[in-house]
C-alpha positions as CSV (number, residue, x, y, z in Angstrom):
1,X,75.4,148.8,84.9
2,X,76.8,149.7,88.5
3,X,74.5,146.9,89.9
4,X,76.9,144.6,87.9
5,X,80.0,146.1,88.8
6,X,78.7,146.0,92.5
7,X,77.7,142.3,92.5
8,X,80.8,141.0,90.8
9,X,82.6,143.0,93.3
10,X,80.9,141.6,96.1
11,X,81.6,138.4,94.5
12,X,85.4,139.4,94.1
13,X,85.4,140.3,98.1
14,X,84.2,137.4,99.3
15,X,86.3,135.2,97.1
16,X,89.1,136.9,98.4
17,X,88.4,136.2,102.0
18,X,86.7,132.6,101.4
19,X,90.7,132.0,99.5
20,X,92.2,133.5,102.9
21,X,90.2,131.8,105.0
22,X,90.7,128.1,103.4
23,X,94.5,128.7,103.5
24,X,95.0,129.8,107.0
25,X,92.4,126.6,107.6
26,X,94.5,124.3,105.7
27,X,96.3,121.1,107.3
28,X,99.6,122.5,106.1
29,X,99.2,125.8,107.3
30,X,98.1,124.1,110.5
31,X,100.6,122.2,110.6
32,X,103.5,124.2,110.2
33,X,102.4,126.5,112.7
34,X,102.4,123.8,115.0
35,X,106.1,122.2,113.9
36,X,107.2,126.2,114.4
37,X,105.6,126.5,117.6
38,X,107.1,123.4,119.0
39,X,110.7,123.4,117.7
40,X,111.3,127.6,118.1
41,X,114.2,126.8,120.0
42,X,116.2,124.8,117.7
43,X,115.0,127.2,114.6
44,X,116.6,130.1,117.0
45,X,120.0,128.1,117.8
46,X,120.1,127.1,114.4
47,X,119.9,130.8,113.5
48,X,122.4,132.2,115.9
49,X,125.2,129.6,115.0
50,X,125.6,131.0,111.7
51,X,125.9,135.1,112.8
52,X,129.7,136.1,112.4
53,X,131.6,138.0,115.3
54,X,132.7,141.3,114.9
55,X,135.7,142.7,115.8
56,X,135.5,145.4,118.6
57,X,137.0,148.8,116.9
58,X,135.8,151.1,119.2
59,X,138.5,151.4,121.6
60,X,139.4,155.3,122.3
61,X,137.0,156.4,120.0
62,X,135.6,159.1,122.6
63,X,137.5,161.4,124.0
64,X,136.5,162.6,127.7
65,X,136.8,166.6,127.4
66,X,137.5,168.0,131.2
67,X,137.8,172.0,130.0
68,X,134.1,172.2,131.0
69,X,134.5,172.1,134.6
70,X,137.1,173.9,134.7
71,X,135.2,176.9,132.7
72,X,132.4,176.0,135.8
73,X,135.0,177.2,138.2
74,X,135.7,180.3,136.8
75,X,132.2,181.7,136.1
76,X,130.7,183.4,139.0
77,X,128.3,181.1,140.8
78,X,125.0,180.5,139.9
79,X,122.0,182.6,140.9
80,X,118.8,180.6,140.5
81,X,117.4,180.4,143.7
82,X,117.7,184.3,143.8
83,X,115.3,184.4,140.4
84,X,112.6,183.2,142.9
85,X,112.9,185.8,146.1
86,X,110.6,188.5,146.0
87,X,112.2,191.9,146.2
């Protein structure tokens, strides 16, 4: 019985691929490829003509916040290269 099942798998699998195969061979298939291809350009354009513009609503939508440097200021200064001299 699993003989069976195996063969007529094996004859599933490659029907499968023989069916991909013949359609990726095909003169249409071929040929639209090539018409692609060829004309991407005017497939693109034609694309992009039809995209709508958007309005720009992102004026003052960030806020610069300057209290950081002036907390900097304040704090004593930094000690990072006295981490590294030995004692």
């Amino acid at each position: 019985m699993s003989k069976m099942f195996n063969f007529f798998l094996g004859i599933l699998i490659l029907f499968f691929f023989i069916n991909i195969y013949n359609f990726y061979s095909s003169n249409k298939n071929l040929e639209t490829k090539e018409f692609n291809r060829n004309n991407i350009d005017q497939i693109i354009n034609k694309k992009i003509s039809n995209l709508p513009i958007l309005k720009n609503d992102t004026d003052n939508v960030i806020e610069f916040n300057d209290g950081f440097s002036n907390e900097i200021q304040n704090d004593k200064p930094r000690s990072f290269w006295n981490l590294l001299k030995f004692k």
